[in-house]
N, C-alpha and C positions, 0 to 999 in steps of 0.2 A: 696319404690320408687313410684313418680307416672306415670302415664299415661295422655296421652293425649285422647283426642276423637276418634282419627284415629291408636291407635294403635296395634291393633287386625286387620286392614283393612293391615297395614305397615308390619304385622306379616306373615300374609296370603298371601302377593304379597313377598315375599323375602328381605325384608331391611335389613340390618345387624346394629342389636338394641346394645346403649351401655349406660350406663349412663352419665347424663349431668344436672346438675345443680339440681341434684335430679330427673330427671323424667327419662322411659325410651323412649330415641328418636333413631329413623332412622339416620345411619348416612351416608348408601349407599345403593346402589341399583348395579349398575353395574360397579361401581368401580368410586375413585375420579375423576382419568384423563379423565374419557369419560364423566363422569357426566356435570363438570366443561368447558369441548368444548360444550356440549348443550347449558348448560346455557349463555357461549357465545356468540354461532353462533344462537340459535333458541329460545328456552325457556325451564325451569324447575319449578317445584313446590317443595318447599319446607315447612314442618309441622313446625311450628315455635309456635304452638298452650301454648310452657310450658312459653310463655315472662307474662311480667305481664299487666294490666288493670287496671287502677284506674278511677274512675269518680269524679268530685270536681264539686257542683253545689252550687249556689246562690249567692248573690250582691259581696257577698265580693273573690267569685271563685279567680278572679283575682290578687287580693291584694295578696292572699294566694301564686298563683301561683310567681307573682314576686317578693314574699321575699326568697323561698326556689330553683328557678332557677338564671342562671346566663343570659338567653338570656333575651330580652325585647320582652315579653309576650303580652303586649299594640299595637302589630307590627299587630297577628294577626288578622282576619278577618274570618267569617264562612265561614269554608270550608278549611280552610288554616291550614298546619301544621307544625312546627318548632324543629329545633333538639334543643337541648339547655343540661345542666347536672345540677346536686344538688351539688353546692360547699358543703365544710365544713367548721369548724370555724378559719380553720388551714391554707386552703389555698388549700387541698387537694378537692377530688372529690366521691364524696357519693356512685354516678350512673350516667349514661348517658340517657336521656330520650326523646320522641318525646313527644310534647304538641300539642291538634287537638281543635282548637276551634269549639267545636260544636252549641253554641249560645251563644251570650253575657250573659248569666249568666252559662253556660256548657262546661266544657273542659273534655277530656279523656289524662288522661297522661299512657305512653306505656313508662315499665321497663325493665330493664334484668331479667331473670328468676329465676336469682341465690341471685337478691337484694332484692324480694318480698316484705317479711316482712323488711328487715330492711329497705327500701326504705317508707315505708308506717308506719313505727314508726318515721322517722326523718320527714316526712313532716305532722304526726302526732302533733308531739312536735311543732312546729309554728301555729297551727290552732288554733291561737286564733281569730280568724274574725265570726267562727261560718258556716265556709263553711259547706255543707252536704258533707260527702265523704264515696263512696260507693268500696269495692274492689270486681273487676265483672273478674277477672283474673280465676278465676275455671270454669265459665261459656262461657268464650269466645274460640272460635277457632280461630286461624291465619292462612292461606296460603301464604304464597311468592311466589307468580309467575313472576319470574324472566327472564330477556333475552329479545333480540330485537324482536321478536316474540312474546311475553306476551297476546300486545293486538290484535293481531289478533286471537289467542288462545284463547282469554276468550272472544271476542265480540259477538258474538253469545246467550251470556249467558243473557246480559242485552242490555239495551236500551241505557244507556251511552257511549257516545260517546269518547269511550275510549283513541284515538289516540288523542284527543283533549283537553285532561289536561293537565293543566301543573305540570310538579315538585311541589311534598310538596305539592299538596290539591288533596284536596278526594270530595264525593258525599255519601249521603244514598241513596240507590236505592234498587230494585228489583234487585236479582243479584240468577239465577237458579231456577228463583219460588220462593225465599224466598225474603222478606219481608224487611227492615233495614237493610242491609248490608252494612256495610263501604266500598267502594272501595277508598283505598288511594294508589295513585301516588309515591309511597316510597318505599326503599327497601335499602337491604346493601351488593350489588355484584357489584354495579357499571354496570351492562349491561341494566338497566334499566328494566321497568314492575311496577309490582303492588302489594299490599296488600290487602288482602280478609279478613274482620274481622268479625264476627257473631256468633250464638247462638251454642253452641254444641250441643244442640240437633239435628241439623243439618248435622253433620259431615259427618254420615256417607250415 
C-alpha cells in the first residue's frame, strides 16, 4: 500500500487511516458529521495527494488532448481549467479528468487515483502526435481546502489575490515560501475553496 507525503504527519495528529485506492489515506479526524459542518460553515483540508498528475507537452499537446477527451479542450486559455472525461470505444467512460492549460504548448491533466496507470495506458495508445508525456503523480502533493472560508484561511500564505478568481482557473505563485505552486479555484464539495498542488518535498 502506498503513502502519501503527509502520512506519518495524519498518523501523528490522530486521522483514522483505511485504505483507498491503494494508498493509506485519512479518512477522519473528529468524526464525519462535525467534519462535514466545517467544511460547510468554514473550511477543511483535505490530503487528496494519491489523485493522479500527468503532464502532456508539445505542438501537438492539444490534438492529443482533443482526441482522447470528450470536452472541447480549444475552449481553454492559460490559466483555465476544464472538467471533461476519457470516453471509450463503446460509449462508455475510462475516467473523469480535469485538464489545466498551463501554456499553449503545456497542459496537466488531473486523474482519479485508482485510474493511474490505466488511465496513462489509454491515453498512451493515441499518442501518436509525438506529444512528450510525463507522469509527475508520485511527486506531487494535493491539498483541498475546502469551504466558504478557504480563502480567507489560506490568504495570508501568498500574494494572490485569492477572493478574486474565478471558478475553474488557477495561478503559479509563491504560495508559503514555496516556489510554483498551483493554486486552482476547484474542488469537489460544492462549498467552494481551493486546490494546493506542489512538490512533496514540500509536504511536510
Amino acid at each position: 500500500m502506498k503513502n502519501t507525503a503527509l502520512t506519518d504527519t495524519h498518523i501523528k495528529t490522530g486521522a483514522k487511516m483505511v485504505p483507498f485506492a491503494g494508498y493509506n489515506m485519512p479518512v477522519t479526524y473528529a468524526g464525519i458529521n462535525a467534519e462535514h459542518e466545517t467544511v460547510r460553515k468554514a473550511v477543511g483540508v483535505f490530503d487528496v495527494s494519491h489523485m493522479g498528475e500527468f503532464i502532456l507537452k508539445g505542438e501537438k499537446a492539444l490534438d492529443l488532448i482533443q482526441k482522447v477527451s470528450s470536452n472541447d479542450a480549444s475552449k481553454l486559455y492559460d490559466g483555465k481549467v476544464q472538467y471533461s472525461c476519457l470516453p471509450n470505444q463503446t460509449g462508455g467512460i475510462v475516467d473523469d479528468l480535469l485538464v489545466y492549460r498551463m501554456d499553449e504548448q503545456t497542459y496537466m491533466l488531473v486523474v482519479n487515483a485508482s485510474n493511474i496507470e490505466k488511465d496513462w495506458d489509454w491515453i498512451s495508445s493515441f499518442n501518436d502526435f509525438g506529444v512528450e508525456m510525463k507522469n509527475i503523480s508520485d511527486r506531487t502533493s494535493l491539498l483541498a481546502v475546502q469551504g466558504p472560508k478557504a480563502a480567507e484561511a489560506l490568504q495570508s500564505l501568498t500574494d494572490v489575490d485569492l477572493a478574486s478568481m474565478e471558478y475553474y482557473t488557477f495561478k503559479r505563485s509563491i504560495f508559503a515560501g514555496i516556489k510554483n505552486v498551483i493554486i486552482s479555484a476547484t474542488g469537489y464539495t460544492g462549498a467552494g475553496g481551493f486546490e494546493i498542488y506542489f512538490d512533496h518535498e514540500y509536504a511536510d
